[in-house]
N, C-alpha and C positions, 0 to 999 in steps of 0.2 A: 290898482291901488296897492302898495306896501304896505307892512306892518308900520312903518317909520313916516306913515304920508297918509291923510286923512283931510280929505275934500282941499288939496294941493295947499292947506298950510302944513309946516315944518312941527314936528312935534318934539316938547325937550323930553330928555331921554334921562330915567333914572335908573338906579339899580332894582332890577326885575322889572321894568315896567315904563310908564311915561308921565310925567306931571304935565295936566291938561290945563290947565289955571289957576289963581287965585278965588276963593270961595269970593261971595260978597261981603261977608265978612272981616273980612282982611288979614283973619290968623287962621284959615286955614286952607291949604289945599285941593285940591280935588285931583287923586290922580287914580290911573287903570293899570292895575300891577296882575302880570300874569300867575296862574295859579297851578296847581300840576294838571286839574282835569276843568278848567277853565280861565277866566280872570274877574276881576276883583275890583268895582270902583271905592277907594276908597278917600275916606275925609278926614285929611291928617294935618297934623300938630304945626303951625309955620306960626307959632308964636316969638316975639325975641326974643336972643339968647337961647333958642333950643335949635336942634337939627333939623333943619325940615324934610318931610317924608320918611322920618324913622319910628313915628308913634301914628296908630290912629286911632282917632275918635270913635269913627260907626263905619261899617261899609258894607259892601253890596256886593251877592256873589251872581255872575254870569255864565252858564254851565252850558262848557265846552262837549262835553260828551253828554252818548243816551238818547231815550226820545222825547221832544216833547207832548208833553200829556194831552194839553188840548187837541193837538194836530196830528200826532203820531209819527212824522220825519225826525228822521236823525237830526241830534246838534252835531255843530264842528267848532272847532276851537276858532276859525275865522267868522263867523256869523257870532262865537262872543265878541268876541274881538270888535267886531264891528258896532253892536248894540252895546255895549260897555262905554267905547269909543262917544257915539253919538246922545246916550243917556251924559254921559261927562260935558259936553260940549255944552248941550243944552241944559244943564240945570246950574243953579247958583246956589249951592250947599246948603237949602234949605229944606225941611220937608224929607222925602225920598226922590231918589229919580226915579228914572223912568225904568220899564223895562227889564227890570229885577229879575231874578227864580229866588233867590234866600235871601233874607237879613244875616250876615255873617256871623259868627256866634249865638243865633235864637234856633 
């Protein structure tokens, strides 16, 4: 699997990162933008008349380095990468996803 290819669909590709879908919503997106010491789902602004993917609303950090606490193994930036990814896919911008370490800003 590539960073650019996730379960062999095509992922669009934005600056830092990738937009995984439309929320259900319909004014927001949901995308996983890379972070320096992990990545980032986050849920951002695609209302009309603004930029999409340039504000976001709330998001969710994925941490790339360190160990986890539960289990004590190392993280790596592809097992974020990966649970960022598949937390994205499967949720519909409601609630939290899945699969979290922080609320970004709390």
């Amino acid at each position: 699997m590539t960073e650019t290819e996730l379960d062999s669909e095509p992922l669009t590709q934005i600056p830092g990162g990738f937009c995984i879908k439309m929320a259900d919503d319909g004014i927001h997106c949901i995308d996983v933008m890379q972070m320096l010491y992990g990545w980032r789902l986050m849920l951002t602004c695609a209302r009309p008349g603004r930029k999409r993917h340039q504000s976001a609303d709330k998001a969710w950090c994925y941490f790339g380095t360190g160990n986890d606490p539960e289990t004590g193994l190392a993280r790596s930036m592809e097992q974020a990468f990966v649970t960022a990814m598949l937390a994205a896919k499967a949720w519909d911008g409601y609630g939290e996803p899945a699969g979290f370490n922080k609320v970004a800003g709390a």
